[in-house]
N, C-alpha and C positions, 0 to 999 in steps of 0.2 A: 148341873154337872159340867155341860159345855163350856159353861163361864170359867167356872173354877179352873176345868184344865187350860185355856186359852191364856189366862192369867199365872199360871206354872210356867208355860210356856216362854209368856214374855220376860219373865225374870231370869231363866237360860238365857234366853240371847242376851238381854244385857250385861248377865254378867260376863258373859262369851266376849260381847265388844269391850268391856272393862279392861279383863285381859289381857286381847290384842293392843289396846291402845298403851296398855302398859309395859311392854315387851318392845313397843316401836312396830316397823316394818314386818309383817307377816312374825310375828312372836318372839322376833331375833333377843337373845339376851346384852345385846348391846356390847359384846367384846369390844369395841370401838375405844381401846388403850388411849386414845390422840394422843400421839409420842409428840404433840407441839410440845414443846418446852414449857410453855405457859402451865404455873404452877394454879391450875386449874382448880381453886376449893371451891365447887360447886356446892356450896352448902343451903339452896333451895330447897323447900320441903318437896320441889318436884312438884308445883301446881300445872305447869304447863301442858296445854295440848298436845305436847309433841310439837313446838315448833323451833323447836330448838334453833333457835335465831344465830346463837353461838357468835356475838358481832368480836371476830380479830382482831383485835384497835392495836396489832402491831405497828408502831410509825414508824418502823425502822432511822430511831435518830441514833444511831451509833455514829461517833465519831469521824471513823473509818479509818483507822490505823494503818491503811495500805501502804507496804512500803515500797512498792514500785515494782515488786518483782509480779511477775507472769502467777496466777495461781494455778496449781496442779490440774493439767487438763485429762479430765478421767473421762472425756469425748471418745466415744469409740472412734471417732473420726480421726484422732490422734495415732488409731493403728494402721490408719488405710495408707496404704501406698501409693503416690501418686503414678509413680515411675514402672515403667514396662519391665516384666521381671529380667533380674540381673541387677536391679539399679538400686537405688534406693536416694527418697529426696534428702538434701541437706541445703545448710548456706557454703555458699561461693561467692566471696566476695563481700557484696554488700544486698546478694538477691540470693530467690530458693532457685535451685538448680536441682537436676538429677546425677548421678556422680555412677562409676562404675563401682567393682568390688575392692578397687584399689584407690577410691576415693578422687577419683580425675573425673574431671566436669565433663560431660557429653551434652546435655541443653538447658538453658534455664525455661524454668518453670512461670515464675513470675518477679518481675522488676519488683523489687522495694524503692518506692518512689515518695517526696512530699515529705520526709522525716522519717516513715515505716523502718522499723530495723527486723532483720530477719531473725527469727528465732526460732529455735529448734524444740519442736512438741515430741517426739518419740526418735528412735535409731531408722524409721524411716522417712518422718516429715518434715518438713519446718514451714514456716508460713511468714509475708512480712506483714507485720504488724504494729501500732501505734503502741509506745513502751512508754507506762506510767511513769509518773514523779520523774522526767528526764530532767526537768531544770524548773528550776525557779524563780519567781520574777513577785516585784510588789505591785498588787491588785487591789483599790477601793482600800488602800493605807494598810493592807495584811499581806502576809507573805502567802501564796498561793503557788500550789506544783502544774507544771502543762507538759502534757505528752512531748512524745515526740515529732509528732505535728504540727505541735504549736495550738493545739485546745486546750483550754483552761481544765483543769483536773479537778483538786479539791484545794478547800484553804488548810492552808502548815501551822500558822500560829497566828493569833489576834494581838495585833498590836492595840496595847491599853496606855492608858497615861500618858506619859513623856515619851514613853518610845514611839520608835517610828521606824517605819517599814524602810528597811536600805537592801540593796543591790551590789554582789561585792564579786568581782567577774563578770563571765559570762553564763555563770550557770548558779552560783545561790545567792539568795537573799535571805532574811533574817530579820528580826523585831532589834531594835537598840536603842539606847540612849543618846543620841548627836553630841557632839562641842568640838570645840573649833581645835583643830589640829596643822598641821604642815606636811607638804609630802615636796620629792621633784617631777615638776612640771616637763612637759614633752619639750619643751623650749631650755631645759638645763638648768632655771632656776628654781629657786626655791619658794613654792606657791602655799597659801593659804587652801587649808579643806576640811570636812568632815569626815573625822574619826569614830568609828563607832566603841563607846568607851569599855563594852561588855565582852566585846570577841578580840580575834587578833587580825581579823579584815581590816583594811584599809581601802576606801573607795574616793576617787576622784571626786568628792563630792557627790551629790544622789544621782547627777544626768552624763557623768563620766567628762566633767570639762576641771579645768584647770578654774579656782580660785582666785583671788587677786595675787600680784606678787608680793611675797614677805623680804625675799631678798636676789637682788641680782650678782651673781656669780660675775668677776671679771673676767678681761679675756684670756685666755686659756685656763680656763675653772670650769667648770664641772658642779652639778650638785648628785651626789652621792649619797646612797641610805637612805632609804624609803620610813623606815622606822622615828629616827633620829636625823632628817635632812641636815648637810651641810658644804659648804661651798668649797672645793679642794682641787688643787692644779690638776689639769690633764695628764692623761702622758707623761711624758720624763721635764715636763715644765717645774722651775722651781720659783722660788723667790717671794717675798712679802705680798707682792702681786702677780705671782707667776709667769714672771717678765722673763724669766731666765732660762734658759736652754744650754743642759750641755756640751763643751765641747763632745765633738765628733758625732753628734745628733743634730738632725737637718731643720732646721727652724721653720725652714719652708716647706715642710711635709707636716706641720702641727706636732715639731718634736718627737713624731712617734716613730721613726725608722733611725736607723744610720745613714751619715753624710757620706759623700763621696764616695772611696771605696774602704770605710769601716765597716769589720763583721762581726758578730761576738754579740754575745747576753747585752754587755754593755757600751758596746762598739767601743772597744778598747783595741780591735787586733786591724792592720791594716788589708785588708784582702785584693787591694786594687796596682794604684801607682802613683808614685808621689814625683815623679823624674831625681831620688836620691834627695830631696824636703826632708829631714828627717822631722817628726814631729806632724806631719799631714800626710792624707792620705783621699785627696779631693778626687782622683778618676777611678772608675773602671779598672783599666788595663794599659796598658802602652800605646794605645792606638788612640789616646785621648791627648790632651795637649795641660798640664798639670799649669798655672800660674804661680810663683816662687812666694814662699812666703805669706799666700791668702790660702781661702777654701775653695778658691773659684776653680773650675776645668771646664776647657773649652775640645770645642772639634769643630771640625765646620760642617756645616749645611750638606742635606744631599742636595743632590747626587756629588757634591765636592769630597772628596776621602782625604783621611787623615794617614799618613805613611809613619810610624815608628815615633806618632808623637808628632808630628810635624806637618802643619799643613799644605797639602801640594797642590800646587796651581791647574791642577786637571779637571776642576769643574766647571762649569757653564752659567757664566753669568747671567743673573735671572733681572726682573725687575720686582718690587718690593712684595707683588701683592703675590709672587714666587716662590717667594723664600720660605723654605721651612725648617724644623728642625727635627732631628731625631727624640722617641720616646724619653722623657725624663729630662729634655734639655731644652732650652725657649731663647728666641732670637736678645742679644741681650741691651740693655739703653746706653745711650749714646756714653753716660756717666763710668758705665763699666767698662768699657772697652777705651776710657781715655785711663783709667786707672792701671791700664797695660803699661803707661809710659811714664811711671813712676821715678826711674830713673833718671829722668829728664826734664825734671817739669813741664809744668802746661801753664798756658793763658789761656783764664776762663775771659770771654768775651761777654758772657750770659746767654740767654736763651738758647742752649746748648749748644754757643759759637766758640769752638778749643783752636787752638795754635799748641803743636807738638813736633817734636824733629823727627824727622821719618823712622818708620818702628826698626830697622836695619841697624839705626845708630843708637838705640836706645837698648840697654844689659836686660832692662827685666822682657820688654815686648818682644826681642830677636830670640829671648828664651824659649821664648810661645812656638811665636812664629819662621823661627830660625833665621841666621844672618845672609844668609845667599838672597838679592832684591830679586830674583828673577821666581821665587818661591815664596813673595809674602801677596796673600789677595791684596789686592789695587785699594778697594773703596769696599768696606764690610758695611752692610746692612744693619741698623739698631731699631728698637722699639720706639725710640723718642719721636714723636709729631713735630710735627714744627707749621708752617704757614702751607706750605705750596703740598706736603704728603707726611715724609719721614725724613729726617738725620742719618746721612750718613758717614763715615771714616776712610778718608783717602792714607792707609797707612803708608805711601811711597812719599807724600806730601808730607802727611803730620797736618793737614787740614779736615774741617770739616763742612760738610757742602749740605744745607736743604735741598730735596728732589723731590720730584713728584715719585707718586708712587708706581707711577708708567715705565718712570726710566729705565733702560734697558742696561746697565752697564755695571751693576753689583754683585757683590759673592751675600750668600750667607754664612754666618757662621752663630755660631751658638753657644751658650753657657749654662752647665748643669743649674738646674734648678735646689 
């Protein structure tokens, strides 16, 4: 009888531990939903122990479609206020600050340094922060995105095939196809490069340098259109070779302004003085000294003044290395200032040794310089070198004298450039 019951006994309890083992943990019915996503068909007949291994073999290979923006930060941390009440944190600038109720900065909080840009988590925080997908650059032949740090992010697209990773700015790159195209080069002409044939980027070739040249632009040309390069006169230059400049545009400024005292869209109106030229309009004002029938205007040198057009003998003769000229005007060569005595011929001697009748007796140069001798400078200053310094013009002579450039006993004067 003791057996018998002993042996009832034991088949309670095991059925008791059947039971539990079946139920899991203390008998629980296993509500255990796992909201994983994992579409979970556990269609085991349920041999196990209870060990439920359950191994996750999530890999997480998703792609990662991030497109650079911040994702919604549901951080409670996102509601704490950094700032002393009354304030609240924002950006100022290019850092977090704290700002009043009227949005005026009272302290920053933390420099945005190293790329970090500040960004605004709630109505009282921001934070600076490294901002996804800021630019892109080609990485190991694929296009790839990097913070705003400058750390690598993720890869944008895989270049297969033919194509090949290019770089078009400073901020995207892209998968494309290469061939050879034309752009203009930093130097004006028209260079050889790689086009990519898929977008409407145009890049310097892949390392941002100029190509070989396909063609050079003459002088006063330009190459023009990045799309379509092609070689096309400057400025107001004209002609089969852009030789041409015209009237009343200053050749010597690269064609791009008005000569003398022309003013107008297209320097068509005289705004200056011509001393009654009609048809030129080579000074300034009245205070310059107009040359009859050229584009030339002259003044003289400071400290020397020009009186009503005329130059008066009340400056101080300098020696060469002295002389200067007023803004816009340059001491001028020996060749131009014998061209003052047009009226009178000259004997060229050569290496710019003239014979002239003194400027007094001559209609064009007494125009200049007016006919009283006691008001024309003595010996004017030129550009020309000669052996011993510089060339200069004894206008009371009609001679011209090599000097050094020490001598003591010249005027300057000057001719618009």
């Amino acid at each position: 009888m003791a057996i018998r019951l002993f042996l009832v006994l034991s088949v309670i309890l095991m059925l008791s531990a059947c039971q539990k083992a079946n139920n899991g943990d203390g008998g629980d019915t296993d509500t255990d939903t796992n909201s994983d996503t994992d579409t979970d068909t556990d269609s085991d007949t349920d041999t196990d122990s209870d060990s439920d291994t359950d191994s996750d073999t999530d890999s997480n290979t998703d792609t990662n479609t991030d497109t650079g923006t911040e994702p919604e930060d549901t951080d409670t941390m996102a509601q704490v206020n950094p700032c002393p009440e009354g304030q609240h944190g924002a950006c100022y600038g290019d850092s977090v600050w704290c700002l009043d109720s009227e949005d005026e900065p009272l302290s920053m909080l933390d420099e945005c340094v190293n790329g970090e840009q500040c960004i605004i988590k709630s109505d009282v925080r921001a934070e600076c922060l490294c901002v996804k997908d800021h630019y892109r650059r080609c990485y190991a032949g694929d296009v790839w995105s990097y913070d705003s740090c400058g750390a690598l992010d993720i890869r944008r697209a895989d270049c297969t095939g033919a194509a090949v990773c290019m770089k078009f700015g400073s901020t995207q790159a892209d998968c494309c196809t290469p061939q050879a195209g034309t752009h203009c080069g930093e130097d004006e002409n028209i260079h050889w490069t790689t086009v990519c044939e898929t977008l409407d980027y145009y890049d310097v070739q892949s390392d941002d340098t100029d190509g070989e040249v396909m063609e050079y632009c003459v002088e006063n040309a330009h190459c023009v259109n990045d799309v379509t390069p092609v070689c096309e006169c400057a400025n107001e230059w004209f002609g089969t070779d852009c030789e041409q400049c015209p009237n009343n545009w200053d050749s010597y400024q690269d064609c791009e302004v008005c000569s003398g005292g022309w003013v107008g869209e297209n320097c068509d109106s005289c705004g200056g003085y011509n001393g009654g030229n009609i048809g030129y309009c080579q000074c300034p004002s009245d205070e310059y000294l107009p040359q009859k029938d050229t584009n030339n205007c002259w003044t003289c040198g400071w400290p020397q003044l020009a009186d009503s057009g005329i130059c008066s003998d009340d400056g101080t003769m300098v020696d060469w290395t002295a002389a200067s000229c007023p803004d816009g005007f340059r001491m001028p060569t020996v060749y131009e200032v014998v061209e003052l005595f047009s009226a009178a011929g000259v004997t060229d001697y050569g290496d710019g040794n003239f014979s002239v009748i003194p400027c007094h007796y001559d209609s064009v140069c007494s125009a200049v310089y007016g006919t009283e001798e006691d008001l024309i400078p003595r010996r004017l200053w030129t550009s020309t070198t000669c052996a011993e310094g510089h060339i200069y013009v004894n206008m009371g002579t009609g001679y011209t004298t090599c000097a050094e450039d020490s001598y003591f006993g010249g005027y300057s004067v000057c001719i618009r450039n």
